[in-house]
C-alpha positions in Angstrom: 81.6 124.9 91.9 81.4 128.6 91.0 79.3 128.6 88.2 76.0 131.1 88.8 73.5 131.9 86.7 70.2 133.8 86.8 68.9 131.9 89.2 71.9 131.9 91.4 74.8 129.5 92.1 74.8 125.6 90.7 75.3 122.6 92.2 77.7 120.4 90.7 75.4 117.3 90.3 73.0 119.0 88.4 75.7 120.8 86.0 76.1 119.7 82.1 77.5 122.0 79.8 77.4 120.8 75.9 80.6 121.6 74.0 81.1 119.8 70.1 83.8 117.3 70.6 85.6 117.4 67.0 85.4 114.4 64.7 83.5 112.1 67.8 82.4 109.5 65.6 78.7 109.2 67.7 77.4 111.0 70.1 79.0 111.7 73.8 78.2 112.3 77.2 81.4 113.3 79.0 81.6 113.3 82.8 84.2 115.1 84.6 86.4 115.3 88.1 89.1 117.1 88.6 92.1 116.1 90.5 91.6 112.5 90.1 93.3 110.0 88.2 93.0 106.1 86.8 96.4 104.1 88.1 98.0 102.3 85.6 95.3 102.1 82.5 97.1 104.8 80.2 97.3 102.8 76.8 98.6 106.1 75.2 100.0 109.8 75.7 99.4 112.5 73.7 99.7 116.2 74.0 96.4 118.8 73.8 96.2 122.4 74.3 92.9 122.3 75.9 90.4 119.3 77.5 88.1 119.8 74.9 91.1 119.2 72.4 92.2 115.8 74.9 88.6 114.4 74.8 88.3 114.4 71.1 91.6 112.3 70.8 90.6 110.1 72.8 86.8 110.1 70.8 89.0 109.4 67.8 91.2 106.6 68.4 91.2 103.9 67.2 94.0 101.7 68.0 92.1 100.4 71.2 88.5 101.4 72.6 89.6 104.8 74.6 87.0 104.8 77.5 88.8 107.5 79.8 91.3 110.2 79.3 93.0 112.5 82.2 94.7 116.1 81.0 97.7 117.9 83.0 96.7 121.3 82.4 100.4 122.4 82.9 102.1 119.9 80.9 99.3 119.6 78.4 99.5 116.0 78.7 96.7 113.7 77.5 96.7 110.0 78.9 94.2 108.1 76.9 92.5 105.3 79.3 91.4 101.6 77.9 89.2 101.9 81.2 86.7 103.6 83.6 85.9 104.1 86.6 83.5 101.4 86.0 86.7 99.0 85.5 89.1 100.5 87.5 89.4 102.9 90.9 90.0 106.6 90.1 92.2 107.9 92.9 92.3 111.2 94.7 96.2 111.4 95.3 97.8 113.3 91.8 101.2 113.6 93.3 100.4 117.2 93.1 99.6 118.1 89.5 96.6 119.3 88.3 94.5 117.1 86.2 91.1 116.9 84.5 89.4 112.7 84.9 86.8 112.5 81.9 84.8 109.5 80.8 83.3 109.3 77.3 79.9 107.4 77.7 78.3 106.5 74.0 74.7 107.8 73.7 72.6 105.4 72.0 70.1 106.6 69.9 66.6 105.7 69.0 66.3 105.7 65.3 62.3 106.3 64.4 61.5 105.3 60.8 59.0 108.6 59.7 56.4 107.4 57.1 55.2 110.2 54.9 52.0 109.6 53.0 50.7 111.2 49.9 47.0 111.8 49.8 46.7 114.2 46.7 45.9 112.6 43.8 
């Protein structure tokens, strides 16, 4: 990885970058590897200028729980995945082509019910 930063370079397990994923209906986590793909668990294709533009289709659908979603960054395809690497085995071999693996992982959130008192009377 070649990302530095003031306190030098970064290793890749400890890298998270937060980018807005438009119209994601809950919070995300996204992880990401490059050059691999899911075999045979594409329930749609799409095209997106950008990853950032592929993840949010797949954050959107909702003709079938997208879990996955791999971008060829010279097509600009966007294979939208009903599985994970949790389901499925990502593989190394891309036939060549350059492609992005991300997996959308739901955040849950704690919801913490805030009592506000009035004392003045």
């Amino acid at each position: 990885m070649d990302k530095t930063n003031y306190f030098g370079r970064v290793e890749e397990k400890n890298y998270i970058e937060k980018k807005c994923i438009k119209k994601a209906p809950h919070k995300l986590l996204v992880m990401e590897w490059d050059d691999r793909i899911l075999v045979d668990r594409s329930r749609s294709v799409r095209k997106a200028d950008t990853k950032l533009e592929c993840l949010s289709l797949c954050a959107q659908e909702k003709s079938f729980p997208c879990l996955s979603a791999m971008w060829y960054r010279e097509s600009k395809d966007c294979l939208l995945n009903s599985a994970s690497s949790t389901s499925a085995k990502l593989k190394m071999d891309t036939g060549g082509f350059k492609v992005s693996y991300m997996e959308l992982h739901g955040l849950k959130v704690k919801l913490r019910k805030l009592e506000i008192f009035d004392y003045s009377i």
